[in-house]
N, CA, C and O of each residue as an XYZ file, in Angstrom:
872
protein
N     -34.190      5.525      3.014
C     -33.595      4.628      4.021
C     -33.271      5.429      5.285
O     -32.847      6.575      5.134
N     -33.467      4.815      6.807
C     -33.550      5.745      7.733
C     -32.022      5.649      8.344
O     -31.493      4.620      7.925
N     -31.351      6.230      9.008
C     -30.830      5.893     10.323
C     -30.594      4.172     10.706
O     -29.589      3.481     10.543
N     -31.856      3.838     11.234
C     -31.961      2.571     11.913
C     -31.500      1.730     10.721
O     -30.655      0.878     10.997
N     -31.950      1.823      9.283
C     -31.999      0.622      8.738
C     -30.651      0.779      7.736
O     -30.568      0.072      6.732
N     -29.633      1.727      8.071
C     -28.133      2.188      7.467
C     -27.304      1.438      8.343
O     -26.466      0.631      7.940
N     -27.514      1.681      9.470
C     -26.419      1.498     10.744
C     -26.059     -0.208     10.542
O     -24.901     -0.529     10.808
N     -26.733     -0.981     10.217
C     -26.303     -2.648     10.355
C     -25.863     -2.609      9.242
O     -25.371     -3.708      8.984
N     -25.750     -1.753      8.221
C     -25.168     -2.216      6.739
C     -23.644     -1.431      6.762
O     -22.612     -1.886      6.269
N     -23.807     -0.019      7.531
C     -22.564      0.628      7.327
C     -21.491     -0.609      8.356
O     -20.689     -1.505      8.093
N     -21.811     -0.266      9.038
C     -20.620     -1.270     10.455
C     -19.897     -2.698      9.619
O     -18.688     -2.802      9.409
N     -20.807     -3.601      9.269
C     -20.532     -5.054      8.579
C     -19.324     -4.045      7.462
O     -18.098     -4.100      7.562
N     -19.967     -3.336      6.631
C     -18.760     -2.839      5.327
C     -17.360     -2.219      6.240
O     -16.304     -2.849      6.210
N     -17.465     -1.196      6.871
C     -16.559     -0.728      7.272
C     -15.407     -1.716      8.088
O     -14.195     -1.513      8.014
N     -15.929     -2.633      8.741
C     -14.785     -3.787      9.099
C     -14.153     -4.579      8.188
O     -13.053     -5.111      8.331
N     -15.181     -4.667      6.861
C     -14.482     -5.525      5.672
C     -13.286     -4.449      4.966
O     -12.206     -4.919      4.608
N     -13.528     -3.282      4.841
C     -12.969     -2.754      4.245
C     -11.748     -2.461      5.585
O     -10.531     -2.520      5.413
N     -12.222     -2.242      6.495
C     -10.657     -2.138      7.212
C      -9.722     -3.686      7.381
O      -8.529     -3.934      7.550
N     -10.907     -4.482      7.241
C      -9.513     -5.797      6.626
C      -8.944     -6.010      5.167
O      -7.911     -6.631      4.919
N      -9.340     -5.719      4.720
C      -8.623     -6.000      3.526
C      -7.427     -4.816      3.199
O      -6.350     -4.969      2.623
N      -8.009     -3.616      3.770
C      -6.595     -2.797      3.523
C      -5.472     -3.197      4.894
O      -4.244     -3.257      4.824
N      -6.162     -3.385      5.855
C      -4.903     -4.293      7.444
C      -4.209     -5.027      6.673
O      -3.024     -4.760      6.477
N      -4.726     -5.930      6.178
C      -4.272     -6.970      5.796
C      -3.140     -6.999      4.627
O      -2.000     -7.455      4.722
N      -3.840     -6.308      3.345
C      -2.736     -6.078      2.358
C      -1.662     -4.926      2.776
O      -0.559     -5.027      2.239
N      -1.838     -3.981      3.562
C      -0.887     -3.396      4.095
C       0.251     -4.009      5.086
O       1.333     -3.494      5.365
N      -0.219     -5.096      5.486
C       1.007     -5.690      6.046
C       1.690     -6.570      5.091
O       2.916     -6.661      5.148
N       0.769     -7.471      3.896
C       1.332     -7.896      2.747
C       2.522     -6.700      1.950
O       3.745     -6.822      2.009
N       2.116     -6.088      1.560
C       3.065     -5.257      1.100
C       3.965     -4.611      1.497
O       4.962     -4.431      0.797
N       3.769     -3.805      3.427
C       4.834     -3.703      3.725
C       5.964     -5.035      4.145
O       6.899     -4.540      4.775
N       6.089     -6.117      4.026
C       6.699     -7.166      3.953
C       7.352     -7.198      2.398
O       8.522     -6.895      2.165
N       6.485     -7.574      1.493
C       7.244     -7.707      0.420
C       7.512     -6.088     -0.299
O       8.590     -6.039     -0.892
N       7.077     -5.384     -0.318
C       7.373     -3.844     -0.740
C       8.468     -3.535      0.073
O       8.602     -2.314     -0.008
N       9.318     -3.997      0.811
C      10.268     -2.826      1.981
C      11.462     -3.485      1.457
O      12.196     -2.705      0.851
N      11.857     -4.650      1.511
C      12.702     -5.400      0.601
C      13.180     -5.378     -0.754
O      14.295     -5.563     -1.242
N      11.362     -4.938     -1.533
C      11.799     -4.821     -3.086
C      12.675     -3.484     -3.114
O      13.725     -3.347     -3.742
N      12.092     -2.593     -2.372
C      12.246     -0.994     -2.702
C      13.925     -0.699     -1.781
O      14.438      0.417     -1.703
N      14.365     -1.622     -1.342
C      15.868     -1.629     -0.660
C      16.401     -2.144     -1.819
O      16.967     -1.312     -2.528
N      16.375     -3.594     -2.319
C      16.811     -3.821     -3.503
C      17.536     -2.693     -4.484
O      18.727     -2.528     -4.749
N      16.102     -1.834     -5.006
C      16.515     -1.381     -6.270
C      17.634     -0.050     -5.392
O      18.476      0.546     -6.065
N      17.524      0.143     -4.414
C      18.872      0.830     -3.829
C      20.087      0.330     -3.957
O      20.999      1.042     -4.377
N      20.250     -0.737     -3.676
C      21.146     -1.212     -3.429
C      21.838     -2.115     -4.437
O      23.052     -2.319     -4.415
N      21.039     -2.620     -5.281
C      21.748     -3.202     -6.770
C      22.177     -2.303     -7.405
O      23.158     -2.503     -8.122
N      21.485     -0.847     -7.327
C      21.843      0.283     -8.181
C      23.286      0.580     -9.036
O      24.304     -0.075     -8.811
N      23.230      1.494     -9.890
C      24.887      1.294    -10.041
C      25.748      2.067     -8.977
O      26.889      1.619     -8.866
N      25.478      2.994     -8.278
C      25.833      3.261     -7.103
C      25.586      2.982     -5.848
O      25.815      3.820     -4.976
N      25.080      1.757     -5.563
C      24.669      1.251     -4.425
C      25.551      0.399     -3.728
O      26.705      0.275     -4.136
N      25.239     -0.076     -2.940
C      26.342     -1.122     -2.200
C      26.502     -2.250     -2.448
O      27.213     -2.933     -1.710
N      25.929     -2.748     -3.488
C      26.285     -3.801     -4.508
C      25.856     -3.924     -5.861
O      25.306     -4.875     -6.417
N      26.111     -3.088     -6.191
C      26.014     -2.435     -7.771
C      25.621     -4.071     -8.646
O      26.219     -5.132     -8.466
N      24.493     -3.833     -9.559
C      24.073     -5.283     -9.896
C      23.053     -4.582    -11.617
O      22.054     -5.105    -12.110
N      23.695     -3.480    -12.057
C      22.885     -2.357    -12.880
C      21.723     -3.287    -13.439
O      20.598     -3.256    -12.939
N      22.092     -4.206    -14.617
C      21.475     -5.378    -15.397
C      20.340     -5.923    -14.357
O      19.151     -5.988    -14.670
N      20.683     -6.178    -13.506
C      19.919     -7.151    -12.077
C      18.666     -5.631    -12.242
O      17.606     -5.604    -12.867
N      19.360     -4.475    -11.383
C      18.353     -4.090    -11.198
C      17.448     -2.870    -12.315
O      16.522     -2.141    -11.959
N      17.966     -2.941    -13.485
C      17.080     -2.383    -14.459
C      16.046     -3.432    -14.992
O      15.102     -3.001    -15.654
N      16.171     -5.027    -14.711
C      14.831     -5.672    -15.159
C      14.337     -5.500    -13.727
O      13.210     -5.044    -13.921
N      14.515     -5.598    -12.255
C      13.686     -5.118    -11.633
C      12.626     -4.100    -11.322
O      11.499     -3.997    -10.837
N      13.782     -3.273    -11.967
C      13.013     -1.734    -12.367
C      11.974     -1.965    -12.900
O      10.894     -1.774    -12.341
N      12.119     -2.487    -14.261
C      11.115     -3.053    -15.514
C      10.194     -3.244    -14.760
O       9.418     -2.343    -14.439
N      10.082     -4.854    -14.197
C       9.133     -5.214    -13.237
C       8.063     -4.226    -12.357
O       6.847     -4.090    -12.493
N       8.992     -3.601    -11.413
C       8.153     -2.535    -11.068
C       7.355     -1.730    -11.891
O       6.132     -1.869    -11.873
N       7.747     -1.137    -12.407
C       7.279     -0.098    -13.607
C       5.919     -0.274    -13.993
O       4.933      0.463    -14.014
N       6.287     -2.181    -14.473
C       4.925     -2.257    -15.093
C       3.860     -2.724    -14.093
O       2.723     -2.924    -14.519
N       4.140     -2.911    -12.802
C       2.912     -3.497    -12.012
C       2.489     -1.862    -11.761
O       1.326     -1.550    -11.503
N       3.416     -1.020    -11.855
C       2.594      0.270    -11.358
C       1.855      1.021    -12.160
O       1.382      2.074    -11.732
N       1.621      0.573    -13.542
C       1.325      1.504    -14.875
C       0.103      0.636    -15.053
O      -0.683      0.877    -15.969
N      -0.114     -0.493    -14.105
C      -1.169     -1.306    -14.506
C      -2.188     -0.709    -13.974
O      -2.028     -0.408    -12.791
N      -3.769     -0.273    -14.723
C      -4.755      0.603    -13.832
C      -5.343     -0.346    -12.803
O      -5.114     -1.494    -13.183
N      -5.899     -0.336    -11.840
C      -6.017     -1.240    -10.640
C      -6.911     -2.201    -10.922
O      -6.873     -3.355    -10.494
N      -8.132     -1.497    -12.008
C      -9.749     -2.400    -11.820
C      -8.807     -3.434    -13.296
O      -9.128     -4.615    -13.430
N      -7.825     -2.882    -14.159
C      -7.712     -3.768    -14.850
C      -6.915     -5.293    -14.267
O      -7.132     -6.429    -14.689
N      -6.062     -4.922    -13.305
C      -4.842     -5.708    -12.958
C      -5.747     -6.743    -11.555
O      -5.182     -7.682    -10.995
N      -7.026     -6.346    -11.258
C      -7.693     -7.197    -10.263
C      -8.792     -8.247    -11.524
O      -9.479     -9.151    -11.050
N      -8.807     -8.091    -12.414
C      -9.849     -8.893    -13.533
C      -8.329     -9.946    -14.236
O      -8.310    -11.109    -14.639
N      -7.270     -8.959    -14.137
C      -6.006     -9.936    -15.017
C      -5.310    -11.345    -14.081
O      -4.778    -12.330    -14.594
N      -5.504    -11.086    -12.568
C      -5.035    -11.494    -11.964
C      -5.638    -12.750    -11.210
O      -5.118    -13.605    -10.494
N      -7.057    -12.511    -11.685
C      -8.212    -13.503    -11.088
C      -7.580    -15.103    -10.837
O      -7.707    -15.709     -9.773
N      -6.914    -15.610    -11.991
C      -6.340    -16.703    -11.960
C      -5.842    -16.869    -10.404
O      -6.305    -17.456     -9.425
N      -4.430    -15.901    -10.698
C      -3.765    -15.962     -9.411
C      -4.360    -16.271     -7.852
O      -4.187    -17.017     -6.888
N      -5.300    -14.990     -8.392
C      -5.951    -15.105     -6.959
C      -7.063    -16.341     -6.462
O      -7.536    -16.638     -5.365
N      -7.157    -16.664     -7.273
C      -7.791    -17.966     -7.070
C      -7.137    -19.490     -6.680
O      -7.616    -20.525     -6.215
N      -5.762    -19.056     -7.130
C      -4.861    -20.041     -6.655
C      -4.432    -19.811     -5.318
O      -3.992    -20.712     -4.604
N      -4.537    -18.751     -5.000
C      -3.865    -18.349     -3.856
C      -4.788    -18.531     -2.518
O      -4.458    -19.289     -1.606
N      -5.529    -18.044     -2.512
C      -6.677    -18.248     -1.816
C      -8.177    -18.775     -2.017
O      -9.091    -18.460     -1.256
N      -8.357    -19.795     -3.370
C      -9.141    -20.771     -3.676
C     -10.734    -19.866     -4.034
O     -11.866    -20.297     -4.251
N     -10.295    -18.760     -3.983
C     -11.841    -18.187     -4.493
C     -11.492    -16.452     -5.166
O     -10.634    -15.700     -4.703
N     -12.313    -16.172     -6.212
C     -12.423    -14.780     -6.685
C     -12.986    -13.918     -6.124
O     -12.924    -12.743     -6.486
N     -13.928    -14.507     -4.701
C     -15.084    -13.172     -4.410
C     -14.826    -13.148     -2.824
O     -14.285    -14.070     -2.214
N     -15.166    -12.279     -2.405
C     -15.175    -11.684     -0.881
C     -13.713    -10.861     -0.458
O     -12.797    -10.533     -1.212
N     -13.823    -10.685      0.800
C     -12.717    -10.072      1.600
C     -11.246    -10.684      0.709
O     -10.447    -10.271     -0.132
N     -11.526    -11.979      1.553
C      -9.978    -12.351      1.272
C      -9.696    -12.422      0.001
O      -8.551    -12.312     -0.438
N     -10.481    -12.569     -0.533
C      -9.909    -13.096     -2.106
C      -9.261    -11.364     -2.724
O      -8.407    -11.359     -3.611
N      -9.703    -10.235     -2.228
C      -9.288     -9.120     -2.996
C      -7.911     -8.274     -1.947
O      -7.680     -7.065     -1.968
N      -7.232     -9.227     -1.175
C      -6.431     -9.123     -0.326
C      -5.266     -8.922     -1.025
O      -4.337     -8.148     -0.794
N      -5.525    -10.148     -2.390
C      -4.310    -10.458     -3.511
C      -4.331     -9.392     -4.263
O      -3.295     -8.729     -4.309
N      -5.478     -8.964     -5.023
C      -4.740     -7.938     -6.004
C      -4.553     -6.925     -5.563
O      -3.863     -6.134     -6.207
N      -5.200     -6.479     -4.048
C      -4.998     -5.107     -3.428
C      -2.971     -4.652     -2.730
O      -2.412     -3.639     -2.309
N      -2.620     -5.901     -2.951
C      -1.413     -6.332     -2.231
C      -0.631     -5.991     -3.502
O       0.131     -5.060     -3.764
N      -1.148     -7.244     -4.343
C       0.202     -7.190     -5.795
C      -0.195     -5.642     -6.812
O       0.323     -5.574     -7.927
N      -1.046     -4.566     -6.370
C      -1.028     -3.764     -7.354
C      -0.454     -2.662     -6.051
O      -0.445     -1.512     -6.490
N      -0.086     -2.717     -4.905
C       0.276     -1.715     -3.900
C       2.055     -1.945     -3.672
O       2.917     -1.164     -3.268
N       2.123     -3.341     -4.119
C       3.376     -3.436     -3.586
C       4.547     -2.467     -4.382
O       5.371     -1.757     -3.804
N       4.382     -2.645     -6.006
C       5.225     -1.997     -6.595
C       5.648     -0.316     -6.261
O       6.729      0.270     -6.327
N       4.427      0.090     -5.922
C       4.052      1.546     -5.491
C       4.568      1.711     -4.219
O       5.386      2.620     -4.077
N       4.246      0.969     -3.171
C       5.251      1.271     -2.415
C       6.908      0.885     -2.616
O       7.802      1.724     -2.499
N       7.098     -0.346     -2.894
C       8.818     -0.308     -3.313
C       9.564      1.044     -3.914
O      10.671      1.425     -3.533
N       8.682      1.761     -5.020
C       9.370      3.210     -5.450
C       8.961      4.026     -4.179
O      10.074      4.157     -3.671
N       8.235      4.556     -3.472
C       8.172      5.004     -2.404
C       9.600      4.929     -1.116
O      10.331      5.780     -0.610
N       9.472      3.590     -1.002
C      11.013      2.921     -0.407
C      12.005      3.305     -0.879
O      12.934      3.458     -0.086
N      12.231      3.593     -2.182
C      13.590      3.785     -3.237
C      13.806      5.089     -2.467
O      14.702      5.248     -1.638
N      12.734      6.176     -2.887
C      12.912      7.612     -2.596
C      12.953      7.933     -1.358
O      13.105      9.149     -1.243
N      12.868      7.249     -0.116
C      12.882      7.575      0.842
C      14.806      7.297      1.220
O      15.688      8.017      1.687
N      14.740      5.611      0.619
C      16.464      5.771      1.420
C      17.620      6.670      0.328
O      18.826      6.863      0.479
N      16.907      6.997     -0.526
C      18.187      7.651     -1.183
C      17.984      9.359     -0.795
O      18.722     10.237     -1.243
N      17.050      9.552     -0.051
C      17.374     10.983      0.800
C      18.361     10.795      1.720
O      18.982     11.774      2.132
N      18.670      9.418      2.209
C      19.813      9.754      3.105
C      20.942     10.089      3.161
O      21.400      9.031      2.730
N      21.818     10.698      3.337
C      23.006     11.518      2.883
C      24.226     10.468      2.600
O      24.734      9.710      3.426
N      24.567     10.619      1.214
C      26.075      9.591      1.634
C      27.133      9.382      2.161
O      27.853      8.383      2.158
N      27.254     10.574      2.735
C      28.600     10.472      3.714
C      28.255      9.571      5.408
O      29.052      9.074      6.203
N      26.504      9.684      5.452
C      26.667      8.804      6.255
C      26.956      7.093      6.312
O      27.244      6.212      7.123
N      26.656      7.297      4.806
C      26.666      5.247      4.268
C      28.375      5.376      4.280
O      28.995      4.421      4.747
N      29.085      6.486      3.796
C      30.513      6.489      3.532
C      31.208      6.013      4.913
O      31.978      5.055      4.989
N      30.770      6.923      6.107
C      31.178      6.614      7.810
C      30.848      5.328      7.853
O      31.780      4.590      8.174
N      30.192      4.999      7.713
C      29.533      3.465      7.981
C      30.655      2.139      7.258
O      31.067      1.072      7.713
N      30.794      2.637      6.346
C      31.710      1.736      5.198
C      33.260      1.874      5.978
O      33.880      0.887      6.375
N      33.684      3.105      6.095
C      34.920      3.492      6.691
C      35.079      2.480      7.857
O      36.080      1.769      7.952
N      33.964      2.444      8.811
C      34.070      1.829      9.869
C      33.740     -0.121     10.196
O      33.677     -0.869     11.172
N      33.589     -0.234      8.433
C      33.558     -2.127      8.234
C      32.735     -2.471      8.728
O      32.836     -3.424      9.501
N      31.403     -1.765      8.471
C      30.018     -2.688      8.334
C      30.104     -3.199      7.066
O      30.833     -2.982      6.098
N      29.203     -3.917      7.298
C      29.083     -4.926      6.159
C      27.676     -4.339      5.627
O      27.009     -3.569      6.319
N      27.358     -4.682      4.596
C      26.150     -4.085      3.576
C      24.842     -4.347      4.389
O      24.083     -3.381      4.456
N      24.298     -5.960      5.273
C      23.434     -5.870      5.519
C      23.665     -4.690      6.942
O      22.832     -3.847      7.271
N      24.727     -4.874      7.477
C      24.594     -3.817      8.448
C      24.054     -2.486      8.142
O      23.115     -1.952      8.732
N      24.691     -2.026      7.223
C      24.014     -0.637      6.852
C      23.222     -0.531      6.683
O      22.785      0.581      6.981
N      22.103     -1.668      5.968
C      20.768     -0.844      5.455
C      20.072     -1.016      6.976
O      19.705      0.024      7.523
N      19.862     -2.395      7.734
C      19.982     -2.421      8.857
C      19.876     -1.024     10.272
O      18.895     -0.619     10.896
N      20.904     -0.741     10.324
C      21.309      0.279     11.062
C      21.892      1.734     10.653
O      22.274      2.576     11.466
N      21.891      1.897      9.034
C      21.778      3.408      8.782
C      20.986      3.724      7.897
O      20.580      4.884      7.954
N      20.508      2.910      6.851
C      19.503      3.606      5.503
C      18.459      3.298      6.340
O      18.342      4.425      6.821
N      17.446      2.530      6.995
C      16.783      1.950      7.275
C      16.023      3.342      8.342
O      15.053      4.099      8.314
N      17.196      3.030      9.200
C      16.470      3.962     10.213
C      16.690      5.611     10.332
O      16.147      6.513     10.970
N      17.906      5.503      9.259
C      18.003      7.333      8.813
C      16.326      7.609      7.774
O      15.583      8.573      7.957
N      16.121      6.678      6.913
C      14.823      6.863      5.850
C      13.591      6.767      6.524
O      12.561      7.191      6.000
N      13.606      6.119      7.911
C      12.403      6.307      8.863
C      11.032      6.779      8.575
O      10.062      6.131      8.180
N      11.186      8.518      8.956
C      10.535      9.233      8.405
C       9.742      9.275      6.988
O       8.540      9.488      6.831
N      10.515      9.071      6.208
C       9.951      8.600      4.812
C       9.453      7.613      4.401
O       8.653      7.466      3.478
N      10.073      6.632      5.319
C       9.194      5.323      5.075
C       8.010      5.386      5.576
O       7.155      4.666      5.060
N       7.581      6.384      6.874
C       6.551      6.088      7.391
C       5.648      6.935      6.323
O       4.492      6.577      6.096
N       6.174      7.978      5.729
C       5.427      8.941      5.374
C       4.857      8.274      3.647
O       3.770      8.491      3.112
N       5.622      7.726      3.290
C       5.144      6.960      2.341
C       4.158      5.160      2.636
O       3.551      4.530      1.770
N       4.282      4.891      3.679
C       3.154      4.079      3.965
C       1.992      4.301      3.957
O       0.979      3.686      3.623
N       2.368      5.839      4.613
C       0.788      6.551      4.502
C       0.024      7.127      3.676
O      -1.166      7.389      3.846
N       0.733      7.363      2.670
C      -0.009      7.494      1.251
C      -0.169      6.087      0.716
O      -1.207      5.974      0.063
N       0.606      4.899      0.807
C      -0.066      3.601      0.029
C      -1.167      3.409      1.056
O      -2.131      2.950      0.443
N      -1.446      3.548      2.291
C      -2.830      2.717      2.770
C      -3.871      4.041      2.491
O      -5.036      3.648      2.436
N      -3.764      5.205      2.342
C      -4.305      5.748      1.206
C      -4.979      5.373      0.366
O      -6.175      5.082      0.403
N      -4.126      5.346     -0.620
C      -4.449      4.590     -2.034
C      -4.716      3.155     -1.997
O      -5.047      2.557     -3.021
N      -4.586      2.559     -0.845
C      -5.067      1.149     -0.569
C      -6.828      0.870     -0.371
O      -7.531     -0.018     -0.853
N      -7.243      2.220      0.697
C      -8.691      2.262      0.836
C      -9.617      2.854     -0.698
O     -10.787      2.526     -0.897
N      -8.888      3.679     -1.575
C      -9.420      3.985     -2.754
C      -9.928      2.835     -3.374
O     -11.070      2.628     -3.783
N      -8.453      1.756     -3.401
C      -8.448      0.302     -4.482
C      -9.660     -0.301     -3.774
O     -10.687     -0.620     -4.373
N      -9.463     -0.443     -2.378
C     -10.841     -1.236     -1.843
C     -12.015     -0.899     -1.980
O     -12.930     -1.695     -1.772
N     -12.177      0.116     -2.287
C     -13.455      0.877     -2.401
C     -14.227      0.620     -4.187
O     -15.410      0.485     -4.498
N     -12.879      0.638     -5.124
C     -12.986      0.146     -6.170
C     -13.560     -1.585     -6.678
O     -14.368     -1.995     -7.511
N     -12.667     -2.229     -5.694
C     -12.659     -3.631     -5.450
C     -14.437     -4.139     -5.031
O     -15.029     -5.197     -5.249
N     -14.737     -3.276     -4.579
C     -16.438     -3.512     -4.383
C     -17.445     -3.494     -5.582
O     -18.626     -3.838     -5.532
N     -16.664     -2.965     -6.816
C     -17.794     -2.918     -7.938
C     -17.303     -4.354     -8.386
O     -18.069     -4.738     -9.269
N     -16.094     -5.522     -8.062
C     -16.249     -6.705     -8.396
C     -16.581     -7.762     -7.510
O     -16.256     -8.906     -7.829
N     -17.286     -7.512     -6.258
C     -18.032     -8.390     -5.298
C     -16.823     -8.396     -4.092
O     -16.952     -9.231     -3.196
N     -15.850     -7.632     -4.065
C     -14.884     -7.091     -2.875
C     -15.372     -7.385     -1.406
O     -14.778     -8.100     -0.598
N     -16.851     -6.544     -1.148
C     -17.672     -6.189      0.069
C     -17.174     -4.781      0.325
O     -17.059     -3.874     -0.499
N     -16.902     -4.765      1.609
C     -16.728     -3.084      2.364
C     -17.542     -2.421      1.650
O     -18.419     -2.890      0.924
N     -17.185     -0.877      1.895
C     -17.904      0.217      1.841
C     -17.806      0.538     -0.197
O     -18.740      1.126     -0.743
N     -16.959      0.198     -0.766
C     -17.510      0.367     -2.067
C     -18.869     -0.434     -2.717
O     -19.730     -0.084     -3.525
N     -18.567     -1.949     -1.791
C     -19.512     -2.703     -2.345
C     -20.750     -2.024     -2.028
O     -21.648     -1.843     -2.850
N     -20.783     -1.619     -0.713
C     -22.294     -1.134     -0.034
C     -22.786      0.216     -1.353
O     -23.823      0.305     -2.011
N     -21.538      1.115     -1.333
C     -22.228      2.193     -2.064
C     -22.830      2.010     -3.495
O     -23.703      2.735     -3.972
N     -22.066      0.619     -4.303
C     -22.587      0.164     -5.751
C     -23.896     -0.320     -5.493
O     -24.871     -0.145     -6.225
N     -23.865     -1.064     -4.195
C     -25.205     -1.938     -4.627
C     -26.321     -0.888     -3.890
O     -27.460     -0.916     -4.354
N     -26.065     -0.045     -2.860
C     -26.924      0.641     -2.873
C     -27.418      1.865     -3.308
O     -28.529      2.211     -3.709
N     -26.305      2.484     -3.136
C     -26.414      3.873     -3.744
C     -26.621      4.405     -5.014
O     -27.192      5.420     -5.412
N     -25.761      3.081     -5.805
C     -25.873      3.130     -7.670
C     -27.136      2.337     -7.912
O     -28.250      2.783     -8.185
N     -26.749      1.041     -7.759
C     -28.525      0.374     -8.595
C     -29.391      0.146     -7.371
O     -29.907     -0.971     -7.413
N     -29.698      0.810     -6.352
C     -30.644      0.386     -5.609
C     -31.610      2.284     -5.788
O     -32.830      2.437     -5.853
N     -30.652      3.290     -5.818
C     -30.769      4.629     -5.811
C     -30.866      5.138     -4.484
O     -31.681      6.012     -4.190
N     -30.013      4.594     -3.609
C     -30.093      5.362     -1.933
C     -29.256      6.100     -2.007
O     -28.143      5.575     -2.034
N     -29.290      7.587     -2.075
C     -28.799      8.488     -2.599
C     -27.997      9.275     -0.721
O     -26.977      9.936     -0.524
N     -28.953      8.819      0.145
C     -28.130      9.137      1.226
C     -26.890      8.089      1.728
O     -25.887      8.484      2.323
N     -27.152      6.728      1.383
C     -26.151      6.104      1.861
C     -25.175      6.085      0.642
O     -23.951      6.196      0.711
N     -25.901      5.930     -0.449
C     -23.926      6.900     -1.153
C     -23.294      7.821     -0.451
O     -22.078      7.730     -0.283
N     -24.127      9.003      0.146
C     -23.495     10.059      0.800
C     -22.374      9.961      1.943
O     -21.220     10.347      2.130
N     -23.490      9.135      2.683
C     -23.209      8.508      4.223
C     -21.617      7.952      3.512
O     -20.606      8.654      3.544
N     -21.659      6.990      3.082
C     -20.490      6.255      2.637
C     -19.146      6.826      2.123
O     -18.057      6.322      2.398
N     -19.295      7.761      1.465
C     -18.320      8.610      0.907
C     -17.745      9.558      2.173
O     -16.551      9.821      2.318
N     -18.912     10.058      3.137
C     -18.188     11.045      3.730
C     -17.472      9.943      4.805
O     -16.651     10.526      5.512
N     -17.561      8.758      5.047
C     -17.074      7.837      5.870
C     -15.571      7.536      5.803
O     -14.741      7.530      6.711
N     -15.382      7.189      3.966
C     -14.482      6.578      3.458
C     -13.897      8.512      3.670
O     -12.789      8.390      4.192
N     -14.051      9.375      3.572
C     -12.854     11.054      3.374
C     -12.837     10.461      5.005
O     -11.943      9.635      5.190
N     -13.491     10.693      5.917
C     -13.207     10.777      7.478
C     -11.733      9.850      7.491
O     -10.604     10.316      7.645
N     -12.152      8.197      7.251
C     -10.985      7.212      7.957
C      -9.910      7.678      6.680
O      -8.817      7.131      6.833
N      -9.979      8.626      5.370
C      -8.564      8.852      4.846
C      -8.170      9.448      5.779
O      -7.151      9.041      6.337
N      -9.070     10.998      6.419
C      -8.313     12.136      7.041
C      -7.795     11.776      8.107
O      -6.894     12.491      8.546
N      -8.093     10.854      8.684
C      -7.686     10.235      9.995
C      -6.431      9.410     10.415
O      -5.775      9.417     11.457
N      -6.284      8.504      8.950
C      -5.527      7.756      9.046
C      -3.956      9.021      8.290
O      -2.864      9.269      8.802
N      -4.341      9.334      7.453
C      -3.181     10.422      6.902
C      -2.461     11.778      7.700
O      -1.428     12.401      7.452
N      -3.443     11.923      8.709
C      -3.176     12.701     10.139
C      -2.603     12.189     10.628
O      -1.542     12.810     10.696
N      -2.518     10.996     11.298
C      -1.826     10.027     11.747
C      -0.439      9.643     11.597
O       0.508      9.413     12.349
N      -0.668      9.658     10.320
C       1.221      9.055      9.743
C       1.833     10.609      9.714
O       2.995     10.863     10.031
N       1.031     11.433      9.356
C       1.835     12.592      9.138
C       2.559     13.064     10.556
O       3.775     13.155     10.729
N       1.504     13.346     11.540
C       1.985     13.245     13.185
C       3.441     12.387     13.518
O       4.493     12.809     13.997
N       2.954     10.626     12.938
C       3.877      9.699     13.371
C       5.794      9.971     12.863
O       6.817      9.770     13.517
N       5.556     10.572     11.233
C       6.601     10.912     10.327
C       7.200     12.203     10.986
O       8.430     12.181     10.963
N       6.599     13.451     11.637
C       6.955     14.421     12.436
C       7.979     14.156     13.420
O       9.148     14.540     13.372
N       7.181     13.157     14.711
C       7.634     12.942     15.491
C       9.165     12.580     15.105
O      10.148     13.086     15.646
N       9.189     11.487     13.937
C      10.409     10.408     14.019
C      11.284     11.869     13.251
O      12.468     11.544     13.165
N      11.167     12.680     12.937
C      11.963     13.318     12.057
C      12.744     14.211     12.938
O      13.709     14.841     12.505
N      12.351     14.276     14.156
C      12.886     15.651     15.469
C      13.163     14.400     16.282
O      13.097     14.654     17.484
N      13.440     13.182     16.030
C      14.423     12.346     16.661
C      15.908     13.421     17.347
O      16.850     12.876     17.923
């Protein structure tokens, strides 16, 4: 396969695959930033201690994260079919790329705001904020850094899942490399493809790391 006749197949994958991780990355940071404040904050030392509450949350988490990805996108098919009325293409793998990222980032979230020191949540309390204030205006934006730095390992591991998501009719760049590279035997556009998918990791993980720098010499 030449040049000329790669270039219209790589471009079409590479936009699918940068939507579906856009996309579930904003899914999850929405519902992941909330869950992963939660289990802070129900904690038994948190600012509204809720232990029971949040050890079945825990649970919850636990197990969406122990779930292996290609299994939890075949378990979930139902869902996703309810959700967005079909099993195959872009959108349809939006859902399990979302519900198997979210848990992973929520523990990500956990570990980021509980680096923040407690005497600053203590000043904060002293001075009669109220709980949403704090996470608000001190866990939130003291954990910054970490939050960013852990986003950037889930859209990471978000382009892996998508890349995976192509051996079940996903599209993007996994789909391209199964159908061509595995049963077609185009042994350069496997290549092509792989060194594509390391480039937009190194790029995008440069990125957050830069972005997490910056916010940290605030």
């Amino acid at each position: 396969m030449t040049w000329e006749e790669m270039l219209p197949l790589l471009w079409p994958a590479t936009v699918e695959t940068a939507q579906m991780v856009g996309w579930s990355t904003l899914f999850t940071l929405l519902l992941g930033l909330p869950l992963g404040v939660a289990l802070v904050v129900f904690d038994r030392d948190g600012l509204r201690p809720l232990p029971a509450f949040k050890t079945g949350l825990g649970f919850v988490v636990n197990v969406g994260r122990s779930l292996p990805f290609i299994v939890l996108m075949i378990a979930i098919i139902p869902f996703t079919r309810l959700v967005v009325g079909t099993t195959i293409g872009t959108a349809a793998f939006v859902v399990p790329l979302t519900v198997g990222a979210v848990p992973f980032f929520a523990r990500l979230v956990e570990t980021a705001l509980r680096e923040v020191g407690t005497d600053v949540v203590q000043a904060a309390q002293a001075m009669g904020a109220s709980r949403l204030a704090i996470v608000r205006k001190v866990l939130l934006p003291e954990a910054l850094p970490g939050l960013v730095a852990g986003l950037t390992v889930t859209v990471v591991a978000l382009i892996g899942y998508s890349a995976m998501a192509g051996t079940l009719g996903g599209g993007g760049l996994g789909d391209l490399a199964v159908r061509y590279g595995y049963q077609r035997f185009e042994t350069l556009l496997m290549i092509v493809t792989v060194v594509l998918l390391l480039v937009i990791v190194q790029l995008l993980q440069s990125l957050g790391d830069w972005v997490a720098r910056r916010l940290s010499h605030k």
